[in-house]
DOLUM-496070 format. One record per residue: x, y, z of N, C-alpha, C in turn. Coordinates in pm, whole numbers, padded with zeros to 5 digits, always signed. Last residue first. Layout:
XYZXYZXYZ...
This chain:
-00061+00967+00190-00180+00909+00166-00262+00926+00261+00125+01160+00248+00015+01188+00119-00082+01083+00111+00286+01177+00434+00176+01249+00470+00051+01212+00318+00452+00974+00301+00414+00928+00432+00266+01003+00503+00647+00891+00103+00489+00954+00044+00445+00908+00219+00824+00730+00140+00867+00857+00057+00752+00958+00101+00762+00493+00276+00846+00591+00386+00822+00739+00260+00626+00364+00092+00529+00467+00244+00595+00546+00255+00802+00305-00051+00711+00391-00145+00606+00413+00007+00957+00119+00087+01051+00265+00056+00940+00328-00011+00750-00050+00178+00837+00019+00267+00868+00142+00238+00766-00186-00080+00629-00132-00018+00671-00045+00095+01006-00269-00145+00963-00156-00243+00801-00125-00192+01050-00429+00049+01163-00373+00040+01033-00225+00027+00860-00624-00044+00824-00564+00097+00982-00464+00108+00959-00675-00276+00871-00653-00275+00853-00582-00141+01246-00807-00178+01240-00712-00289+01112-00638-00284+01132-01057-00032+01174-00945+00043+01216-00799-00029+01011-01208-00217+00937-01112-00113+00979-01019-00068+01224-01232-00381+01138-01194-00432+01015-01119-00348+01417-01414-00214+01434-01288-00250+01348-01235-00334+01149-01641-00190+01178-01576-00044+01249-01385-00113+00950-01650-00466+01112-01684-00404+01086-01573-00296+00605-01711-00542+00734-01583-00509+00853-01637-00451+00501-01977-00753+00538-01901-00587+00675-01812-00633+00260-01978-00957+00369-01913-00980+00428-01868-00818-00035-02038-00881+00019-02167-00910+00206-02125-00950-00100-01943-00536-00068-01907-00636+00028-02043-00730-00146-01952-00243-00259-01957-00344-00210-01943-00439+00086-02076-00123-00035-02139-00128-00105-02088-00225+00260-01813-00175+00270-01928-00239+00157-02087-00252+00093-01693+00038+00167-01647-00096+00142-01750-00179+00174-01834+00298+00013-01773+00228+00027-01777+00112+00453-01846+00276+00347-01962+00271+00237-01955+00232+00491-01569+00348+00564-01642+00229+00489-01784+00189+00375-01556+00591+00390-01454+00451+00402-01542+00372+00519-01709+00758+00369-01708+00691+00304-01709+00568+00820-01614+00740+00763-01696+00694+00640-01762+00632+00744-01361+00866+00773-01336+00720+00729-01514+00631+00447-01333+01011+00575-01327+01038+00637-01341+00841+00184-01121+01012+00183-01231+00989+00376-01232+00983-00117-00938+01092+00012-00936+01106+00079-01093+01117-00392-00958+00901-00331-00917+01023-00163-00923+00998-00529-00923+00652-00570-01012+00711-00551-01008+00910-00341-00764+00550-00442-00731+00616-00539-00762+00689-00130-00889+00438-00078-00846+00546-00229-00746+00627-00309-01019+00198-00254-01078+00359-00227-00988+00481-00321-00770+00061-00449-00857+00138-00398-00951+00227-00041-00710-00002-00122-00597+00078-00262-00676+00157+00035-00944-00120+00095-00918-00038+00036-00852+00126-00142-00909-00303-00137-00997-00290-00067-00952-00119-00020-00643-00464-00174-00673-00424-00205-00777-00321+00242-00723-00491+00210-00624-00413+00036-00633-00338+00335-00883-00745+00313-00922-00577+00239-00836-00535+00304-00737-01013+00245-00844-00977+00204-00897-00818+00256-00384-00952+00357-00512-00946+00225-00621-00952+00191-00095-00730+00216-00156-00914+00295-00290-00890+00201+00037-00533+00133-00113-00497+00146-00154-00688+00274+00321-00603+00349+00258-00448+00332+00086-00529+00141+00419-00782+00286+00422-00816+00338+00303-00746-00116+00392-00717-00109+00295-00812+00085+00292-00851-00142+00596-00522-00103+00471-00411-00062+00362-00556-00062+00825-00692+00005+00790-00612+00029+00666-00572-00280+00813-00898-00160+00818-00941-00061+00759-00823-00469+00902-00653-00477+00731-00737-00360+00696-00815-00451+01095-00561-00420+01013-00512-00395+00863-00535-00311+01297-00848-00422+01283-00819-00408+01136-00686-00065+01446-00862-00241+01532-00901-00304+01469-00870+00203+01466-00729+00151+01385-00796+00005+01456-00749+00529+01510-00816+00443+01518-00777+00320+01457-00839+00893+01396-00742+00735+01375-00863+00667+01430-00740+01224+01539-00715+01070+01501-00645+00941+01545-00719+01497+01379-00825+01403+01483-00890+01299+01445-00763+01805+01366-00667+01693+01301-00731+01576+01397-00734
């Protein structure tokens, strides 16, 4: 697999957090540390479209594998 680089940091973290969930996701889990269930309750509380459980975990999949890649760059 090819390795992107990337010019500018904003290119970067906008590669990682792109998505409908992600934003969402990122302000809870900042709130503090929250179990998955929570998660998933917060979520779906504020939103009139709730994320399916395999829909979180797809998401927190693809927030995971876009730190683990890019670990020194942000």
């Amino acid at each position: 697999m090819e390795e992107v680089r990337y010019h500018f940091g904003a290119s970067l973290v906008l590669s990682i957090i792109s998505g409908k969930w992600k934003p969402p996701i990122i302000c809870e889990l900042d709130e503090g540390a929250h179990r998955y269930n929570e998660l998933h309750e917060q979520l779906n509380q504020h939103n009139a479209h709730p994320i399916s459980q395999k829909g979180l975990t797809e998401q927190l999949r693809q927030l995971e594998r876009g730190l683990d890649r890019h670990p020194n760059q942000l």
